[in-house]
C-alpha positions in Angstrom: -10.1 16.2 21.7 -8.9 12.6 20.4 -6.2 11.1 20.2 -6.4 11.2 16.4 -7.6 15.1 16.1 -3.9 15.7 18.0 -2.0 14.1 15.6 -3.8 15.4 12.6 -3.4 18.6 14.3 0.4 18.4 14.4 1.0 17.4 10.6 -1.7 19.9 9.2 0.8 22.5 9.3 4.0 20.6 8.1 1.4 19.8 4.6 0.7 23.4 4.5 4.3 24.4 4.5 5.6 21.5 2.2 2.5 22.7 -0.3 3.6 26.5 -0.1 7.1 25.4 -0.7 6.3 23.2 -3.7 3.8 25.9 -4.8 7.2 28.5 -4.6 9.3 26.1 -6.4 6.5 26.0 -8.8 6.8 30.0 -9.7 10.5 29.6 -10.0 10.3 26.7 -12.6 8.0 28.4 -14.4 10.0 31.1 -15.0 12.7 28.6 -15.6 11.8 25.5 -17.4 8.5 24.9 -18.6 9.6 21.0 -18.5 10.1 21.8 -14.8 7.1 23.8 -14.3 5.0 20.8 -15.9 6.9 18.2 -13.0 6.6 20.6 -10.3 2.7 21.6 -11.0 2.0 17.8 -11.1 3.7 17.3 -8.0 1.7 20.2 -6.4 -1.6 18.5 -7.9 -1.1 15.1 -6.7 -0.5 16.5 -2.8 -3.3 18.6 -3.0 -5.6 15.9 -4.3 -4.2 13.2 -1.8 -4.9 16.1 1.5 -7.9 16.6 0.0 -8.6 12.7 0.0 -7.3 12.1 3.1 -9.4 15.4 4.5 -12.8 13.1 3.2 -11.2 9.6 5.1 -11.2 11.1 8.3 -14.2 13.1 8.3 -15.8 9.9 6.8 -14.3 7.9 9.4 -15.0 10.4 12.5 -19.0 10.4 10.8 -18.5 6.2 11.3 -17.4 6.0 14.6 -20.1 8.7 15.7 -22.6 6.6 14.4 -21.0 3.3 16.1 -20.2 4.9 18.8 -23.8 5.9 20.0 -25.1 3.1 19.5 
């Protein structure tokens, strides 16, 4: 295990509770505001899409360093 699979490891779940959280505040403003619901599903969108994003990075980078690495 690397240095930087540990640290990924430590924040993975802190992401997946602040999406659940969002995702909870989500149903609530739905039922709310639809003004609300509109911010909060946008909010929930963008995280998602930047985990996702950063999810690609790192396997791209770990493929990278492989590939350097055994040379």
């Amino acid at each position: 295990m690397t240095t930087t699979t540990a640290t990924a490891a430590s924040w993975v779940p802190v992401v997946a509770w602040i999406q659940v959280t969002l995702g909870l505040a989500g149903l609530a403003a739905v039922f709310a505001s639809p003004v609300a619901a509109v911010v909060v599903g946008t909010a929930v969108a963008l995280i998602a899409l930047a985990t996702r994003a950063l999810h690609r990075a790192s396997r791209k980078l770990d493929r990278i360093m492989a590939e350097e690495l055994d040379r």
